[in-house]
VEXDREN-2710 file (C-alpha; in Angstrom, 1 decimal):
% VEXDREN-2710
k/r/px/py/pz
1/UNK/-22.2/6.0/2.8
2/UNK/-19.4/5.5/0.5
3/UNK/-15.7/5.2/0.0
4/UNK/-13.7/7.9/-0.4
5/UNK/-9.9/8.8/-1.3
6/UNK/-8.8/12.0/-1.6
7/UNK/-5.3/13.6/-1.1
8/UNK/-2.4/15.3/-2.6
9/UNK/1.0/13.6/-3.5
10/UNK/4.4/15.2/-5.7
11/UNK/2.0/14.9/-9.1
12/UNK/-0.4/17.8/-8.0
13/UNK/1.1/19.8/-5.6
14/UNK/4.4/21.6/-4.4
15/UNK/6.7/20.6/-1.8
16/UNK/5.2/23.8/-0.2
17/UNK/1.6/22.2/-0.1
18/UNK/2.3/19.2/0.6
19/UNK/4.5/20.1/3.7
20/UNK/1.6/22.2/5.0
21/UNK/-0.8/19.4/4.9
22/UNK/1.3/16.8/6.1
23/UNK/0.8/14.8/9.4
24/UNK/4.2/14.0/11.9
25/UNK/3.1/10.5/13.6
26/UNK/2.6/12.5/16.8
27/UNK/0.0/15.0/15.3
28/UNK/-1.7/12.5/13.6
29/UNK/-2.3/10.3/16.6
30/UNK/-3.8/13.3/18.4
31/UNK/-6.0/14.4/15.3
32/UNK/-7.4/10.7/15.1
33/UNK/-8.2/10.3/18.4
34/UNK/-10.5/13.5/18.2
35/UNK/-11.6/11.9/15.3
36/UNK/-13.2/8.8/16.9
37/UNK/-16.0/11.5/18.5
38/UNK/-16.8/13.2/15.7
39/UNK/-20.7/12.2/14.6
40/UNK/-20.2/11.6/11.0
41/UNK/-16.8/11.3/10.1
42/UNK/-14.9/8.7/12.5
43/UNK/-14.3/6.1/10.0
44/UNK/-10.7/6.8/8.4
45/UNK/-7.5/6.0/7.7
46/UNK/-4.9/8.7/7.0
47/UNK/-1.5/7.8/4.9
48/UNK/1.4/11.1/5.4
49/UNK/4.7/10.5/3.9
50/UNK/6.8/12.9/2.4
51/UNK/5.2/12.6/-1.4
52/UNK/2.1/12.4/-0.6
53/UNK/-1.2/12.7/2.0
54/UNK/-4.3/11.0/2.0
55/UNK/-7.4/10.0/3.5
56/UNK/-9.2/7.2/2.9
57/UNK/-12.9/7.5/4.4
58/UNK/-16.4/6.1/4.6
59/UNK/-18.4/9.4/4.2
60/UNK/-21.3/10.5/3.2
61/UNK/-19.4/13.0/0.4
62/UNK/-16.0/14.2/-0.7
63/UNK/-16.6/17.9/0.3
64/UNK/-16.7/16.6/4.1
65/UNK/-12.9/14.9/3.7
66/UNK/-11.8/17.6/1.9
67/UNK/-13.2/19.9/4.8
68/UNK/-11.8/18.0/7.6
69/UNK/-8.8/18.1/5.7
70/UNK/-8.3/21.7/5.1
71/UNK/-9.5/22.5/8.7
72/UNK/-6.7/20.1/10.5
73/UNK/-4.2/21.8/8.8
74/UNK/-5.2/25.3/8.3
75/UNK/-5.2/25.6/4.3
76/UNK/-7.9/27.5/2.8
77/UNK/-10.2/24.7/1.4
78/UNK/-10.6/26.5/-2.1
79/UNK/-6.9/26.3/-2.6
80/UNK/-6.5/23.0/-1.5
81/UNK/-9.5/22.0/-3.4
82/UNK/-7.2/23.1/-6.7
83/UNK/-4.8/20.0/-6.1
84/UNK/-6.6/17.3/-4.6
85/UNK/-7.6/14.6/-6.5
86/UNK/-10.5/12.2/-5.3
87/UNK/-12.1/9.1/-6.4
88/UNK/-15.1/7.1/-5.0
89/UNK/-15.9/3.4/-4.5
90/UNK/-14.4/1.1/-7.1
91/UNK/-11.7/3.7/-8.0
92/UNK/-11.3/4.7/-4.7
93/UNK/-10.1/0.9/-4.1
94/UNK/-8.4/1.1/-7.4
95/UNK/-5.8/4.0/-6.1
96/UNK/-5.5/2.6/-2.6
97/UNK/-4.4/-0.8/-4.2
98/UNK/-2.1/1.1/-7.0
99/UNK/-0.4/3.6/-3.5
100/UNK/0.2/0.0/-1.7
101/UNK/1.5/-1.7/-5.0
102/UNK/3.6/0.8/-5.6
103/UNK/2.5/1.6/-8.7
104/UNK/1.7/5.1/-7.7
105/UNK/4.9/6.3/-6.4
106/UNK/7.6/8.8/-7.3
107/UNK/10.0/5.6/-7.4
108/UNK/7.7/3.0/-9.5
109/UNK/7.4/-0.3/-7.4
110/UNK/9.0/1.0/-4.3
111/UNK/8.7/-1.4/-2.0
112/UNK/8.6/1.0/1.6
113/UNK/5.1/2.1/0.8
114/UNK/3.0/-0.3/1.5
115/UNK/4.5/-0.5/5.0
116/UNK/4.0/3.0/5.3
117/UNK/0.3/2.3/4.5
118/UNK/0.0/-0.3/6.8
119/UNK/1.6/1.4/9.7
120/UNK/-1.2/4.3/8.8
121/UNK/-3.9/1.5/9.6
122/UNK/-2.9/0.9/12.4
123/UNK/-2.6/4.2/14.0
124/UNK/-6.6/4.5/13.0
125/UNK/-6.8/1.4/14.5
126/UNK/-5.1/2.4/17.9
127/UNK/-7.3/5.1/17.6
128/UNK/-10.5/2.8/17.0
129/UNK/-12.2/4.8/14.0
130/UNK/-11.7/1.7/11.6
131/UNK/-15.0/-0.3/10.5
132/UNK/-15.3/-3.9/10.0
133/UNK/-15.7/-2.6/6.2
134/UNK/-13.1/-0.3/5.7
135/UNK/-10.5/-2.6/7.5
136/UNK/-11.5/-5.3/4.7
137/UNK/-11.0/-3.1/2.1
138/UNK/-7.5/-2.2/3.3
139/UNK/-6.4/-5.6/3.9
140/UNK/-7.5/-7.3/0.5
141/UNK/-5.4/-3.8/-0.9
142/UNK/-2.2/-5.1/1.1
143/UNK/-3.1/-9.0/0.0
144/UNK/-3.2/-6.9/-4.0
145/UNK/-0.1/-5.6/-3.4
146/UNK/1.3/-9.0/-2.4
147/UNK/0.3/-10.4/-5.6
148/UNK/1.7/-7.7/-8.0
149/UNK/4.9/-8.0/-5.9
150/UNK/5.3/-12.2/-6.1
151/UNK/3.6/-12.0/-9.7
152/UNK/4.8/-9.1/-11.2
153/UNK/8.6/-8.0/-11.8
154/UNK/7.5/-4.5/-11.3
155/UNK/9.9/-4.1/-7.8
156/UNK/12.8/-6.5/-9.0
157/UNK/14.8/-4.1/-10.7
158/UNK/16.9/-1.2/-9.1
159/UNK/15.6/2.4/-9.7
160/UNK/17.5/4.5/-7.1
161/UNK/20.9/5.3/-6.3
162/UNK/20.8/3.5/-2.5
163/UNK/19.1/0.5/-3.9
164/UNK/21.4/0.1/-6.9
165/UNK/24.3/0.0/-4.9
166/UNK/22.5/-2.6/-2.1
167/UNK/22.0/-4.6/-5.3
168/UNK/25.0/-4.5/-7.2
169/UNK/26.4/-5.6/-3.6
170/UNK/24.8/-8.6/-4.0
171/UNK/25.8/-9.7/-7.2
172/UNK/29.5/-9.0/-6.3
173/UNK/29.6/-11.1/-3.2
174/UNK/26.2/-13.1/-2.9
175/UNK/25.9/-13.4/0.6
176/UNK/25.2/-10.2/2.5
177/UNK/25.5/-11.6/5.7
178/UNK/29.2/-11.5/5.2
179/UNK/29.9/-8.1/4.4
180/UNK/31.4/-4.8/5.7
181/UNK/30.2/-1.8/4.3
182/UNK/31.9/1.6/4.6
183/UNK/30.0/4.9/3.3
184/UNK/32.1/8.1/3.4
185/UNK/29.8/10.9/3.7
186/UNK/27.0/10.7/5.4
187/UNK/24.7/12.6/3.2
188/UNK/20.9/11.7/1.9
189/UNK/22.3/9.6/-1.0
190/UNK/24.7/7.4/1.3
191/UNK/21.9/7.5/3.7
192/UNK/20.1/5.2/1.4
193/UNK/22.8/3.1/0.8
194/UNK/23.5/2.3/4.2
195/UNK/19.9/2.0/5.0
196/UNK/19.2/-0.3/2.3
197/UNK/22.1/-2.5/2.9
198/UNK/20.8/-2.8/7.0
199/UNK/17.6/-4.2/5.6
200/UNK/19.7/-6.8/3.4
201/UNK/20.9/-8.2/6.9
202/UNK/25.1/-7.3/6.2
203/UNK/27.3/-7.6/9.1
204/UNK/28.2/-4.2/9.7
205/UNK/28.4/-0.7/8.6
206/UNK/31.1/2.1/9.0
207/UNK/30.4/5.7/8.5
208/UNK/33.2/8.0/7.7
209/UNK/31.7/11.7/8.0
210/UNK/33.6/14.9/8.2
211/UNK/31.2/16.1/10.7
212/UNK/30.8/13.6/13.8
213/UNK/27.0/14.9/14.7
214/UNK/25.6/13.7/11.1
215/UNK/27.6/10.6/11.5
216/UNK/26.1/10.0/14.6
217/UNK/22.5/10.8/13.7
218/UNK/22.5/8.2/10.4
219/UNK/24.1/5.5/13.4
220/UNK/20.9/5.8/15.7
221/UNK/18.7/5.1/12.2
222/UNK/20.3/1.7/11.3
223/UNK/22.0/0.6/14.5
224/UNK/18.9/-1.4/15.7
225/UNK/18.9/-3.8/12.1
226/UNK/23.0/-3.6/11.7
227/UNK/26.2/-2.8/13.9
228/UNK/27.7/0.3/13.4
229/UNK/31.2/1.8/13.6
230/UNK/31.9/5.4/13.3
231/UNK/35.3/6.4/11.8
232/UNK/37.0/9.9/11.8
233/UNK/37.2/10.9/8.3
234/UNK/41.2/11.1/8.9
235/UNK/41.6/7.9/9.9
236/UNK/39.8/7.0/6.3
237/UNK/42.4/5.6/4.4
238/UNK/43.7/3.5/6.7
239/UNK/40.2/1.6/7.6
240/UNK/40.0/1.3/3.5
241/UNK/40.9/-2.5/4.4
242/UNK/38.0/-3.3/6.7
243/UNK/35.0/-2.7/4.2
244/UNK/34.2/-5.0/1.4
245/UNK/31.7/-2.2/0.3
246/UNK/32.8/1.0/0.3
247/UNK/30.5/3.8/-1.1
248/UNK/31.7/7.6/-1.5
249/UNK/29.9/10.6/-2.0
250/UNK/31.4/13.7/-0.2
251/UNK/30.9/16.3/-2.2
252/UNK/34.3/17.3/-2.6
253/UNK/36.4/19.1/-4.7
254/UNK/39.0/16.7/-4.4
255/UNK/39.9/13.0/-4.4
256/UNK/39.5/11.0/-0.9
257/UNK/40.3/7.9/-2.2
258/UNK/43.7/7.7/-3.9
259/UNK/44.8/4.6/-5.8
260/UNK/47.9/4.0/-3.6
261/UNK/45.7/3.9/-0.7
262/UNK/43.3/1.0/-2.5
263/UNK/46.3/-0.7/-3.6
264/UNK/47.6/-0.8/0.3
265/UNK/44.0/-1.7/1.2
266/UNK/43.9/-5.0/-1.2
267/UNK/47.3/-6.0/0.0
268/UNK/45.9/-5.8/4.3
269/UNK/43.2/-8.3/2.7
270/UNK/45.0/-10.5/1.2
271/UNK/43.7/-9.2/-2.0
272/UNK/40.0/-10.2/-1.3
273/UNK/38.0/-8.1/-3.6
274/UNK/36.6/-4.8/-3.3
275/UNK/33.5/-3.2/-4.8
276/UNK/34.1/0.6/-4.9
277/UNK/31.0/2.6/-5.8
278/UNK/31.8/6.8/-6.7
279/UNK/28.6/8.4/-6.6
280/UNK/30.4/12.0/-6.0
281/UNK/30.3/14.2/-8.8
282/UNK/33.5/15.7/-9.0
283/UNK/34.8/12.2/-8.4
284/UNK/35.9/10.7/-4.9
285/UNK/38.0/8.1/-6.2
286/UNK/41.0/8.0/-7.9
287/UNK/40.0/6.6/-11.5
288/UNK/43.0/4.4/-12.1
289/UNK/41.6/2.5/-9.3
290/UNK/39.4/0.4/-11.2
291/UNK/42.8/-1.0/-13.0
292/UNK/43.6/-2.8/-9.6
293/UNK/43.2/-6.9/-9.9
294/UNK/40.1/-7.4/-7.4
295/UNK/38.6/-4.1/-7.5
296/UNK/35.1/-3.5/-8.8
297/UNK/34.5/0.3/-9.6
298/UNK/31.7/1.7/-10.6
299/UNK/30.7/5.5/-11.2
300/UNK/27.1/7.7/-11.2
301/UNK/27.1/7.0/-15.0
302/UNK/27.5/3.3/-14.7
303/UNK/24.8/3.4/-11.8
304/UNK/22.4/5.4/-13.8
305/UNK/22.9/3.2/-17.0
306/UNK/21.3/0.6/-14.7
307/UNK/18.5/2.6/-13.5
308/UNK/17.5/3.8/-17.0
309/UNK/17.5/0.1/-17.8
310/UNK/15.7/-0.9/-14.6
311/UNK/13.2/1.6/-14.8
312/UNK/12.3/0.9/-18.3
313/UNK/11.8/-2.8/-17.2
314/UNK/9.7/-1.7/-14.5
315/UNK/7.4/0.3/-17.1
316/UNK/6.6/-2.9/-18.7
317/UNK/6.0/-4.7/-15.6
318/UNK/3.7/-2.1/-14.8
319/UNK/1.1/-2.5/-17.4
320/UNK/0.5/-6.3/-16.4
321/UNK/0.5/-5.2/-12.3
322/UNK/-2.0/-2.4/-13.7
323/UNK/-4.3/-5.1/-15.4
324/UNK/-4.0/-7.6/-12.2
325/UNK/-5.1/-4.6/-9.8
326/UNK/-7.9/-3.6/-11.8
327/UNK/-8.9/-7.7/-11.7
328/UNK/-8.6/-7.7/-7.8
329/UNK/-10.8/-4.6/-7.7
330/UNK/-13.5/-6.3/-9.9
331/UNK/-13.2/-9.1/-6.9
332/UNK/-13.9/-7.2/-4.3
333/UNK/-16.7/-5.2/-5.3
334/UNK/-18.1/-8.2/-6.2
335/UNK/-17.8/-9.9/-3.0
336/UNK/-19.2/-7.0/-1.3
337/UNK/-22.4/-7.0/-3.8
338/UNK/-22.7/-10.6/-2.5
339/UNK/-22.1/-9.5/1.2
340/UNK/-24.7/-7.0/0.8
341/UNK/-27.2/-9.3/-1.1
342/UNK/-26.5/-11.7/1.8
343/UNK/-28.0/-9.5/4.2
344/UNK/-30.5/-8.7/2.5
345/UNK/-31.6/-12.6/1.4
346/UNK/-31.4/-13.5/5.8
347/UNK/-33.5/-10.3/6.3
348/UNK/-36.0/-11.5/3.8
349/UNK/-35.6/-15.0/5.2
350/UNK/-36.1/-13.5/8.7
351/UNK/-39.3/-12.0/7.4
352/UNK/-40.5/-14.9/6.0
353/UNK/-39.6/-16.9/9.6
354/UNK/-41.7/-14.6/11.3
355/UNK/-45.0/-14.8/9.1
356/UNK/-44.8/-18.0/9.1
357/UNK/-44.7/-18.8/13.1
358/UNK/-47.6/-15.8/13.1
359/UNK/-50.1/-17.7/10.3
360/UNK/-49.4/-21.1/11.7
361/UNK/-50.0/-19.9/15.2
362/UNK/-53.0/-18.3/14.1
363/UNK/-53.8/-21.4/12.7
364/UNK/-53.1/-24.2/15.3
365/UNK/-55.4/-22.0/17.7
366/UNK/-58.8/-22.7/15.3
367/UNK/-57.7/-26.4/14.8
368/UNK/-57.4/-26.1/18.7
369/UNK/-61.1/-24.4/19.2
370/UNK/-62.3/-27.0/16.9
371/UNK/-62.5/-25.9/13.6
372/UNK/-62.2/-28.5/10.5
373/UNK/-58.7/-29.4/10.3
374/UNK/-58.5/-29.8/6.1
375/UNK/-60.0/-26.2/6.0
376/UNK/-58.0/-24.9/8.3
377/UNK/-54.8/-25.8/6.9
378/UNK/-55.6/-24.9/2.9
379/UNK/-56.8/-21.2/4.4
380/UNK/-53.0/-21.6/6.2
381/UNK/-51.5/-22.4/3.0
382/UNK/-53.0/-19.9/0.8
383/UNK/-52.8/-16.7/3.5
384/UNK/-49.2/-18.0/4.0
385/UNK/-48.4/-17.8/0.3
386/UNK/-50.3/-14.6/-0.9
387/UNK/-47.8/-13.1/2.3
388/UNK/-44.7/-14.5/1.3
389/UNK/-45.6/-13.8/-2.5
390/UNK/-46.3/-10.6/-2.0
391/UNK/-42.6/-8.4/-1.5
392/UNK/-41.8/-9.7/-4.6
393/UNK/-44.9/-9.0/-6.4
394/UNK/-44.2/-5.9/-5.5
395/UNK/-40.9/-5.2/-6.1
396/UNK/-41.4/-7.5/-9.9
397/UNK/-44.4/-4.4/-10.6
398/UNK/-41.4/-1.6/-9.4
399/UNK/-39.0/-3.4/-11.8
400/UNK/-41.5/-3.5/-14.7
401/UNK/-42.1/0.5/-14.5
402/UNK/-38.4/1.1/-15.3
403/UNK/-37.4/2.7/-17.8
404/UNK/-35.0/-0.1/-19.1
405/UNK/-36.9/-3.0/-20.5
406/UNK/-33.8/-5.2/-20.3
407/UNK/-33.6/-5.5/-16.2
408/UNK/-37.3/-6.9/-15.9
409/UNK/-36.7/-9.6/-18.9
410/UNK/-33.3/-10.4/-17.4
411/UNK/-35.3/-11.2/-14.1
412/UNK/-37.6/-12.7/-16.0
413/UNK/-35.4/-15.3/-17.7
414/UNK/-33.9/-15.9/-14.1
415/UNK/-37.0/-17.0/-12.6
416/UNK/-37.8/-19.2/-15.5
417/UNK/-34.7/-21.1/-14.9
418/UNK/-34.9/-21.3/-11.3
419/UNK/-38.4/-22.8/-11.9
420/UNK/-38.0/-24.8/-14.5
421/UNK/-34.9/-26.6/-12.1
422/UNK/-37.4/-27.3/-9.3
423/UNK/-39.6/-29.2/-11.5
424/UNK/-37.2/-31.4/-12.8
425/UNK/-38.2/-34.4/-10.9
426/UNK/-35.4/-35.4/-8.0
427/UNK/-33.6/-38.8/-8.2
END
């Protein structure tokens, strides 16, 4: 049995492939519990998010994930087969730590994935077709992750849009707890924003859509971390003075934001300042705005200068989170050789119990009958020994066939040590 992980993500196949094999939380719940009878493949985790999905399995080969795979989702296995990629054992662990790092992503060092993997976990959990084994593996792969994050620098530095603006945020005013946030448009990009401002914990968060229904919908995403306003886009310039944050990306072919309507805004607040981010192209705000005393303005080009910077840095913090995961794989495999060599040591122990209890029964019955003690016990010693010795005769004769000379002269220069240390006399 091994450890498989094979999948697709936005590096070998099309939107078009990937949607087709994708799992909604609801399908995947019912797939895993039919899962959990299946004879030989009930021992999985499944990760679906929009770049990418994968299963991670104990299996006895890849062809039987890649089967199960095809089959759920009705893709003809040969053309699926042309953009998976799969790895086994150590570099299966390797990828699973790299996908929960981060390191793997579209958006280097994201940060949501490893709760997407986590989540994933615990679905096959709910479902009960996780092993002692696997479990382990995927918990030292979150405790990997961990360390690259709280070691590394390769998540501290903005790479999106959303997360640039969340961040520049901070630097502008500090404390998020504090802060009104206003995104006009309601679209994917503002999405983020307002999403990843929720998570920083700001006070609240005003959505000024043209379109009530889309306003609404982004609401019900962030209203249980944040409270949430909805303002009527003509009602926009007037509300100006409410947010500290205000992020704009409508899409249209005019200017919302005018500078009069700033300059009105500052004055309501008592000219606390403003952070204005424009992340339209053609521009929502006015661009004489930024000349106001208070106002912070920022456009897509500033943003993305950031970003290209960001990104670069997160490059470099890459190769050193690459070389730590690699390290933490080394660790694990080699604490499962150990936990594997355990059980095999108390099974050989447990054999050795037992043959011992036999002879010494064997031989407390002829002392018993009447037999001469002394010769009794030196037949016990020497049947006991020749017993116990003889596995690893065995085995030592095995060893010495192979065809590498180097394995029975390492063993070799083991058991001289170990017997030249039980000789040294004990003080």
């Amino acid at each position: 049995m091994s450890f498989f992980a094979l999948g697709v993500n936005h590096q070998t196949a099309s939107v078009e492939l990937r949607e087709q094999v994708a799992f909604n939380p609801e399908k995947l719940k019912e797939v895993l519990l039919e899962q959990s009878r299946h004879p030989d493949l009930n021992d999985m985790v499944v990760v679906s998010t929009c770049n990418r999905t994968e299963v991670y399995a104990m299996a006895e080969n890849a062809d039987m994930v890649l089967d199960w795979l095809a089959q759920k989702n009705g893709v003809d296995v040969n053309q699926l087969n042309k953009h998976v990629y799969q790895y086994e054992n150590a570099d299966a662990v390797t990828h699973l730590m790299r996908v929960a790092s981060g390191l793997d992503s579209l958006m280097l060092g994201e940060p949501q994935i490893m709760g997407q993997v986590k989540t994933a976990l615990n679905l096959a959990k709910e479902s009960d077709i996780v092993s002692q084994n696997l479990n382990h593996i995927f918990e030292y792969a979150f405790y990997a992750a961990k360390r690259v994050r709280s070691e590394t620098a390769v998540g501290n530095h903005a790479v999106s849009m959303g997360y640039a603006v969340a961040q520049l945020a901070l630097q502008v005013f500090t404390k998020a707890e504090k802060l009104t946030v206003m995104v006009v448009a309601a679209g994917e990009m503002n999405s983020l924003v307002a999403k990843h401002l929720a998570e920083m914990g700001v006070a609240k968060v005003l959505i000024c859509n043209r379109g009530r229904e889309r306003a609404e919908n982004l609401a019900k995403e962030i209203q249980h971390r944040v409270d949430v306003e909805i303002v009527p886009f003509d009602q926009l310039a007037e509300n100006l003075h409410r947010a500290d944050v205000i992020s704009s990306c409508t899409g249209s072919l005019h200017q919302v934001i005018a500078y009069a309507d700033v300059k009105a805004a500052l004055k309501k607040r008592r000219y606390q300042p403003m952070l204005l981010v424009d992340l339209a192209v053609p521009r929502d705000i006015e661009p004489k705005v930024k000349n106001l005393d208070g106002v912070y303005l920022y456009g897509v080009d500033d943003l993305q200068t950031v970003i290209d910077d960001n990104l670069a840095q997160r490059r470099q913090a890459a190769v050193e989170a690459e070389v730590m995961v690699n390290q933490l794989v080394t660790q694990l495999i080699m604490q499962q050789k150990v936990s594997q060599a355990g059980e095999t040591i108390h099974q050989f122990r447990e054999h050795g119990e037992q043959t011992k209890e036999h002879e010494l029964s064997l031989a407390l019955e002829r002392i018993q009958a009447g037999e001469d003690s002394t010769v009794v016990m030196q037949e016990f010693a020497h049947r006991l020994t020749q017993k116990l010795l003889h596995p690893t005769s065995l085995l030592l004769r095995e060893v010495a066939k192979s065809d590498d000379p180097e394995i029975f002269a390492g063993i070799k220069e083991s058991l001289k040590d170990i017997f030249q240390k039980e000789r040294k006399p004990k003080r």
